[in-house]
C-alpha positions in Angstrom: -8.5 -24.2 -3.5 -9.9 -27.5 -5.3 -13.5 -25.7 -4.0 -13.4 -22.1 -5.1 -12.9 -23.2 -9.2 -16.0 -22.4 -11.4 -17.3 -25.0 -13.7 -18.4 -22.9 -16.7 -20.7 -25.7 -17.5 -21.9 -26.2 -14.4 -22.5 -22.5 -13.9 -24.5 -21.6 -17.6 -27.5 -19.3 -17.3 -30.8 -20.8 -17.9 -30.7 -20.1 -21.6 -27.9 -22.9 -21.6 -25.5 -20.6 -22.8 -22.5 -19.7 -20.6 -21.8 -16.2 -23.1 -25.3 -14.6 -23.6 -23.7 -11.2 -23.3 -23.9 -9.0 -26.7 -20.3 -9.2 -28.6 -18.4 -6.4 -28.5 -19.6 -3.8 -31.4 -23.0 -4.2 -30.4 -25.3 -1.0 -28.8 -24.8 -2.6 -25.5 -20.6 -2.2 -25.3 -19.5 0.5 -23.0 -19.0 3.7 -24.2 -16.2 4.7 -22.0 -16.1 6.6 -18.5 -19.9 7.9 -19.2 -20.9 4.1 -18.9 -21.0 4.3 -15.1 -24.2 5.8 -15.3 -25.6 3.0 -16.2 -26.5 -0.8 -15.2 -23.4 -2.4 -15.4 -26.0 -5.5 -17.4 -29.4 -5.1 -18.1 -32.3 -6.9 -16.1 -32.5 -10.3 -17.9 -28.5 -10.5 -17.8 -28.2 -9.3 -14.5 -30.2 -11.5 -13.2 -28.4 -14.9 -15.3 -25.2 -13.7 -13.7 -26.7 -13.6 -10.3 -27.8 -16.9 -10.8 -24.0 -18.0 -11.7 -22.6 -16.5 -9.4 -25.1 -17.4 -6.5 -24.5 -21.4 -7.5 -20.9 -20.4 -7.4 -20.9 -19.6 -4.0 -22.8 -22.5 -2.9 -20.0 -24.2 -4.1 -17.3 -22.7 -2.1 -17.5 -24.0 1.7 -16.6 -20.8 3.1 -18.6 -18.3 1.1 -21.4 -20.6 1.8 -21.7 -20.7 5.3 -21.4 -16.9 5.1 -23.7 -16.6 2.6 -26.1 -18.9 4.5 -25.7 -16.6 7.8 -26.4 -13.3 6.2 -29.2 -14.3 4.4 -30.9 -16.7 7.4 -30.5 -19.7 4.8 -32.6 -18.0 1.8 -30.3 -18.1 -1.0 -33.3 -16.5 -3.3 -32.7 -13.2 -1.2 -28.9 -13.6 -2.5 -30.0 -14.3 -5.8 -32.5 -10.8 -5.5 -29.6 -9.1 -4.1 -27.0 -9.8 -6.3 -29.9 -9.4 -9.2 -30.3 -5.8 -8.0 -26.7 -5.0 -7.4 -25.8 -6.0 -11.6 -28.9 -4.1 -12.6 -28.8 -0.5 -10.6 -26.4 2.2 -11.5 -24.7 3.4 -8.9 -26.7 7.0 -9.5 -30.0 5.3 -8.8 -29.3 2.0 -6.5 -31.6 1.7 -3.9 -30.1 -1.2 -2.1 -31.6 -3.4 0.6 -29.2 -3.9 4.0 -28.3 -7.1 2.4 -27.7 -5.9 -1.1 -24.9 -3.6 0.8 -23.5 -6.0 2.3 -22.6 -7.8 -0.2 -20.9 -5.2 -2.2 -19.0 -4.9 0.8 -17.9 -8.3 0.7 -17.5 -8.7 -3.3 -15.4 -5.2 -3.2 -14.2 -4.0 0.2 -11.5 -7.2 1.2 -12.5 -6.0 5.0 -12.2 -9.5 7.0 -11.0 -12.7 6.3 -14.7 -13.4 4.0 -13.6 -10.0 1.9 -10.4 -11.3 1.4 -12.0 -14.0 0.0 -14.8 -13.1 -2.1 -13.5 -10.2 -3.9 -11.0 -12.1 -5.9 -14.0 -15.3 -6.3 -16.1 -12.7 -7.4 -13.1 -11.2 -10.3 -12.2 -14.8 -11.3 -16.2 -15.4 -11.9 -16.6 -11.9 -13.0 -13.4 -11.9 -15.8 -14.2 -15.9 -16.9 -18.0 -15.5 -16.8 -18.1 -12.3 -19.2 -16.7 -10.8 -22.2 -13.5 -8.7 -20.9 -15.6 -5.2 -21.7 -18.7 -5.9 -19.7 -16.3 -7.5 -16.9 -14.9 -4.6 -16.3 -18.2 -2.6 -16.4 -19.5 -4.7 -13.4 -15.9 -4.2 -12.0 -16.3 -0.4 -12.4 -20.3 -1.1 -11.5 -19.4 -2.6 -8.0 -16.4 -0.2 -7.0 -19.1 2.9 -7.6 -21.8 1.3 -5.5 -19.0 0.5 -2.8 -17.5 4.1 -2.8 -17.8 6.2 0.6 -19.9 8.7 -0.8 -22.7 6.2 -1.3 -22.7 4.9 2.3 -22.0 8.5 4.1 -25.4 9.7 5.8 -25.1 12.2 2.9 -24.7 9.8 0.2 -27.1 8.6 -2.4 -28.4 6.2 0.1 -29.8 8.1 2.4 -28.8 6.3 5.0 
């Protein structure tokens, strides 16, 4: 398990700050169940968190060779994925093949990899953030992963 720990350090966005999240009391808290609407961070945020969790799962020998296999060893399409899955609502995703299967890995727990991830992803998730905009990516994920949005009728379209 010595593998799957997260140097915060390590891990900081490329402001240098491993926190650069808005404190809670600030416009961008959550304003209850009507927050699902929304991004569960916004673009520049999203897309620092990607980047921490991305170099998190380089750093996890099984994650990485899975990583590494669904993304034909281009870890900036993970980082573009993962990007897009923190900064879309689940009411207006439009998710790339890869993008969904990566929710599927971070929420489903299908397979010995989902197993895996999902509770990498909530460690990184719940140490990375502040506890409120945790739980909004939590909530975030669990909406994009829902049937309904990968039914033929669903949002998707697929």
């Amino acid at each position: 398990m010595l593998d799957s720990r997260v140097d915060e350090r390590a891990v900081a966005n490329s402001s240098g700050s491993a926190r650069p999240w808005t404190e809670p009391g600030s416009a961008r808290q959550p304003d209850g169940p009507h927050s699902m609407g929304r991004p569960c961070l916004d673009a520049a945020d999203a897309a620092a968190f990607a980047q921490q969790l991305t170099l998190a799962f380089k750093r996890h020998s099984h994650i990485n060779n899975v990583m590494t296999h669904i993304a034909g060893g281009r870890w900036d399409r993970i980082d573009d994925a993962l990007t897009t899955i923190f900064a879309s609502s689940a009411d207006t995703a439009t998710l790339t093949p890869l993008a969904r299967n990566l929710i599927d890995l971070l929420w489903a727990e299908g397979g010995t990899t989902g197993r895996i991830m999902k509770p990498f992803f909530l460690e990184i998730c719940r140490t990375s953030l502040p506890p409120w905009l945790a739980q909004r990516c939590e909530l975030g994920i669990a909406a994009l992963a829902s049937p309904a949005r990968s039914s033929p009728g669903g949002p998707t379209g697929t």
